[in-house]
C-alpha positions in Angstrom: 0.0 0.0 0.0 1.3 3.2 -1.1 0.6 6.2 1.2 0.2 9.5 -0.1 0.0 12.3 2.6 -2.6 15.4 1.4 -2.5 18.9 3.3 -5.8 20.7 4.9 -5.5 23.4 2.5 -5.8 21.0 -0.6 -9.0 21.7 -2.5 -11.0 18.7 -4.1 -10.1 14.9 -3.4 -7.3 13.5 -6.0 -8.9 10.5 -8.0 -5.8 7.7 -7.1 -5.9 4.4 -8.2 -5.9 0.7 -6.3 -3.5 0.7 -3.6 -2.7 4.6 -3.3 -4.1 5.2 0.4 -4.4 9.0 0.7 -4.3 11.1 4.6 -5.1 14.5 5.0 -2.9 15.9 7.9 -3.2 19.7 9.1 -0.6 22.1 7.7 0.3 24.2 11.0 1.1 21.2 13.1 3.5 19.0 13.3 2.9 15.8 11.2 1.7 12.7 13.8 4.1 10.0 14.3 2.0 7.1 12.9 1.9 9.5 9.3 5.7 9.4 9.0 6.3 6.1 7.0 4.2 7.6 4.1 5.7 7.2 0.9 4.7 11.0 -0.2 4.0 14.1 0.6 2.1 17.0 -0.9 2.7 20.4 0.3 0.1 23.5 -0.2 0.5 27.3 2.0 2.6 24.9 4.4 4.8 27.3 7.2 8.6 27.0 6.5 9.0 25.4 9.8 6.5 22.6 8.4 8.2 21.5 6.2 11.2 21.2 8.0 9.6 19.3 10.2 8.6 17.0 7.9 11.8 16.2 5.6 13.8 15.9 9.2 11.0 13.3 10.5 9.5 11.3 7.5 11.5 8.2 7.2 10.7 6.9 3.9 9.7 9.5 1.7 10.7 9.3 -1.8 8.4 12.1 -3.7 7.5 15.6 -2.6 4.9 17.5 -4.5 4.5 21.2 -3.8 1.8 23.2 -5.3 3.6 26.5 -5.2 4.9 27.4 -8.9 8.1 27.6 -6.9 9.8 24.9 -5.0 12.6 26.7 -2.8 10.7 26.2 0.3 11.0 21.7 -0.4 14.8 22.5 -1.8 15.6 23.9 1.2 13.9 22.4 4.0 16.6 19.2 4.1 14.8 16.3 2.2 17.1 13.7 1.2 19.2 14.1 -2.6 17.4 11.2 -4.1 13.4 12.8 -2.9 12.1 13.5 -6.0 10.5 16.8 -5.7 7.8 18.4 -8.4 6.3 22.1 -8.4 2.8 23.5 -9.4 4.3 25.0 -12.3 1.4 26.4 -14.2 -1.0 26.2 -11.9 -0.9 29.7 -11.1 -0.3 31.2 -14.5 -3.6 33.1 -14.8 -4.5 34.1 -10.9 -0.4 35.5 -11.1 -0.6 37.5 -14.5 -4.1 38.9 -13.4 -2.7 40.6 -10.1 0.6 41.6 -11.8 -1.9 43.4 -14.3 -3.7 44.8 -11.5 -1.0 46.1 -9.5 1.0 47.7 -12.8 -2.3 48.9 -14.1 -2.7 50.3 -10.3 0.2 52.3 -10.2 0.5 53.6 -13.5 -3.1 54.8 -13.5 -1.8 56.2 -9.9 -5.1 54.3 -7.9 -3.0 54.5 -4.6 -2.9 58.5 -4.8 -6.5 58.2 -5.8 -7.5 56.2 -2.6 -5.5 58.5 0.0 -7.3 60.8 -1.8 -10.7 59.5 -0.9 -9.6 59.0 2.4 -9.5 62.5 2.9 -12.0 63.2 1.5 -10.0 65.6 -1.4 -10.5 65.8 -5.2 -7.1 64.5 -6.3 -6.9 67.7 -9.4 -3.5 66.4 -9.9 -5.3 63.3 -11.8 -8.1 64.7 -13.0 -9.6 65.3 -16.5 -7.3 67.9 -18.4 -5.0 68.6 -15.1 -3.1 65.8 -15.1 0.7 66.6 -15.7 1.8 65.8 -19.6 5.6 65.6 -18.6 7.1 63.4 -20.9 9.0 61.3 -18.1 5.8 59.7 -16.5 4.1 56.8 -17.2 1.0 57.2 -17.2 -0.2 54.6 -19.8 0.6 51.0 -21.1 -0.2 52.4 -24.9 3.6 52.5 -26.1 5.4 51.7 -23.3 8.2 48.9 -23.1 7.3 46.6 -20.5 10.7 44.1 -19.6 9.5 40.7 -17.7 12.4 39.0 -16.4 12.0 35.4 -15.7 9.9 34.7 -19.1 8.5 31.6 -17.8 4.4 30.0 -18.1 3.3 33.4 -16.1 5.0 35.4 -18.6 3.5 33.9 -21.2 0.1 34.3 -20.1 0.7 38.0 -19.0 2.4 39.1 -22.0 -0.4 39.3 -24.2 -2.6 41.3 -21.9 0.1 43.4 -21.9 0.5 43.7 -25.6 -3.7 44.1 -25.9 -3.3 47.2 -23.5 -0.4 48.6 -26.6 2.5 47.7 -24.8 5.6 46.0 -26.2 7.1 43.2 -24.5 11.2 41.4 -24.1 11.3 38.6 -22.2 14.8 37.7 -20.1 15.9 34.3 -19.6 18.5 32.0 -19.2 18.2 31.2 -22.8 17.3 33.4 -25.8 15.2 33.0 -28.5 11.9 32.9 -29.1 9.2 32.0 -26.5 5.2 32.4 -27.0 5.4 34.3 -29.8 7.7 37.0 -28.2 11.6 37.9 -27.8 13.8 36.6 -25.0 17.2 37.8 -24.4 19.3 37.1 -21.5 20.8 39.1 -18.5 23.8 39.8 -20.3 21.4 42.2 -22.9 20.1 44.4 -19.7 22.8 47.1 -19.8 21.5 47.5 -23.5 17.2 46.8 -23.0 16.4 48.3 -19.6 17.5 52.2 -20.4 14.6 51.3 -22.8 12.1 50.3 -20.5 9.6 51.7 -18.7 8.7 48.8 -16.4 10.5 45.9 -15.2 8.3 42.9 -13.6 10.1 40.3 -11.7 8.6 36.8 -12.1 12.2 35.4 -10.8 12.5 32.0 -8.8 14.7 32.1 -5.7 17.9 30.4 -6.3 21.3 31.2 -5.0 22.0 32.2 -8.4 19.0 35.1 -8.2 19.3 36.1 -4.7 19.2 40.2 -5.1 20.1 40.2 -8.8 17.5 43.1 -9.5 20.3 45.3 -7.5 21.8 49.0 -7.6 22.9 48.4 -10.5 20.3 47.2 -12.8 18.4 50.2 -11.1 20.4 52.6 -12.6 20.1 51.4 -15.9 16.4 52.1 -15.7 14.9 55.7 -17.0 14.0 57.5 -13.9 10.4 57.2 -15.0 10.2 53.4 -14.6 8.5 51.2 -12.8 9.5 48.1 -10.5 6.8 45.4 -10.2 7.8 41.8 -8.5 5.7 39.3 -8.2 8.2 36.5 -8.4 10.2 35.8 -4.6 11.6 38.1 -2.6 14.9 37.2 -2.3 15.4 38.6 -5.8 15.0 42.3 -5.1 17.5 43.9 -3.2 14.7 46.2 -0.8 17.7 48.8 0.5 18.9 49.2 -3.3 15.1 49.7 -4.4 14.2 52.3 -1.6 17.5 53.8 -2.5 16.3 54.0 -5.9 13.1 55.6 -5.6 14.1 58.3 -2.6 17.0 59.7 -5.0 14.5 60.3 -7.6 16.3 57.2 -10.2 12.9 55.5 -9.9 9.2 56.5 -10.0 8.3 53.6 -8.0 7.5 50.2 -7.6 4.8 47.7 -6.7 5.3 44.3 -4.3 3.8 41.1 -4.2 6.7 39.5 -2.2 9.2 40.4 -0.1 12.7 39.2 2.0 10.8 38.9 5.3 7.3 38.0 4.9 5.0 39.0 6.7 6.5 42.4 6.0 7.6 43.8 9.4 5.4 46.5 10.3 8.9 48.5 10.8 10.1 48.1 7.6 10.8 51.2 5.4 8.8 49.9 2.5 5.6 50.5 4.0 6.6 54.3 4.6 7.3 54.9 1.1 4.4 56.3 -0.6 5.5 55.2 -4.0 5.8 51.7 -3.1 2.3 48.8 -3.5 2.3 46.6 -1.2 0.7 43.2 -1.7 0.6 40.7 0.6 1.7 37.9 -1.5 -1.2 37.0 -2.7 -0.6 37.0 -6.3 -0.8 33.3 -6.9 -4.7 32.5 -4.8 -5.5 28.6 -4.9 -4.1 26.6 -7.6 -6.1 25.9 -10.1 -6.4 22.3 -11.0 -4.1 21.4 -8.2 -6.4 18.2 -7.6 -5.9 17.2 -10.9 -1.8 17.3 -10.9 -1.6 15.6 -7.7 -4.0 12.5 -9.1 -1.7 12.9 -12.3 1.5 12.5 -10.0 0.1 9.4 -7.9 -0.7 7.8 -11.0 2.6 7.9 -12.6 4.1 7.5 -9.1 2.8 4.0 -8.6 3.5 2.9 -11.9 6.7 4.2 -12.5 6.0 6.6 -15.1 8.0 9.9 -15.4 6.0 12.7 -13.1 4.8 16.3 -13.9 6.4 19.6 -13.3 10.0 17.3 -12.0 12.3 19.5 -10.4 15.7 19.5 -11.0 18.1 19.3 -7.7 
């Protein structure tokens, strides 16, 4: 009998076939001791610590199935080399490009002013009708502008073309160039020459050693003091000192946040101060949609050793 541990916060029952026993188990608690000789594990919104817990205690585990489009929490929480570990890539593509929309939309269209504004009770004439400032150097539109998403991945590719429908143009930034859904990808070594072109920049990195605060000082600078900053990817990619940096010097109009270094965000942070800063409380991605469906997917080819979905490379 091969037993397949599900988390409280999975929605829908997984259809699994003869011999697949299946236990829900509740994902702010430690896992019971009788649960730890299950085969595999499925991970959903589980704390850090969780996890942890769980890849220090489970003694024969041999597949770990997150349904977070990114898997550092399961690289990192100490699960043995040979655990095989798959994501929920694509399983957050729309819910994802749909908020980045809605917070670059937000801030272009300047709806944070507008709601401080309602606040106190004061007709914003800065952004009304005729009065709103024509300066060349703002954003104040998608029609035209050059929108750069770096880490041109399934989100991206859903994103892009509601992107393009609002008259933007879109480059993608990838490990590898060429091209992907119908668009162009460069890599990292083309910034110095794309992003004093752009006028936003949206994150959709993983966190990797490799990515940990690459959207630095420096690729700052290269932006036109007009652009914007959205990141909706992890945390760990944005350097927050180097942003805030950025944006109180006047090198950056501003940026908007869906994930952050520390999250929650500390109430004492600076970011929160900054009124040209979003904030988001990382909750771009929502539930994942069809999340039952990948897992049954998985425990099917599991059993029958068949190669599994969304496999992770360690």
């Amino acid at each position: 009998m091969t037993t397949v541990l599900l988390p409280s916060t999975l929605s829908g029952e997984p259809v699994v076939p003869p011999g697949v026993r299946t236990v829900r188990y509740a994902v702010k608690e430690p896992l019971p001791d009788d649960l730890l000789d299950a085969d595999a594990l499925v991970v959903w919104a589980n704390p850090t610590w969780q996890v942890q817990d769980a890849a220090a205690r489970m003694r024969r585990v041999r597949w770990v199935q997150t349904l977070a489009a990114g898997p550092d929490v399961i690289l990192e929480a100490g699960f043995a080399p040979d655990v095989v570990v798959t994501s929920g890539a694509g399983l957050h593509d729309g819910p994802v490009a749909e908020h980045t929309l809605a917070m670059l939309l937000g801030v272009v269209r300047r709806l944070p002013t507008l709601v401080r504004a309602q606040d106190e009770h004061r007709w914003a004439l800065e952004l009304s009708g005729g009065r709103q400032a024509r300066a060349v150097d703002e954003l104040r539109s998608l029609a035209g502008a050059h929108v750069v998403v770096w880490g041109f991945g399934s989100i991206a590719a859903r994103l892009s073309p509601m992107l393009v429908a609002l008259g933007a143009r879109v480059t993608g930034v990838a490990r590898r160039p060429g091209r992907r859904a119908g668009f162009d990808v460069v890599t990292a070594d083309d910034l110095p020459r794309l992003l004093p072109t752009a006028d936003v920049l949206i994150g959709l990195l993983p966190s990797t050693r490799a990515t940990r605060h690459v959207i630095d000082a420096d690729v700052l600078a290269l932006l036109p003091a007009h652009a914007w900053v959205v990141n909706v990817g992890r945390g760990s990619t944005l350097d927050e000192a180097a942003l805030l940096d950025a944006i109180g010097s006047g090198g950056l109009a501003g940026a908007a946040l869906d994930v952050f270094e520390t999250e929650p965000l500390p109430a004492d942070s600076p970011l929160w101060d900054e009124r040209r800063i979003l904030i988001s409380p990382h909750g771009a991605g929502g539930r994942p949609v069809g999340g039952a469906e990948l897992v049954a997917d998985n425990i099917a080819a599991f059993v029958t050793g068949q190669p599994l979905r969304n496999v992770v490379e360690r």
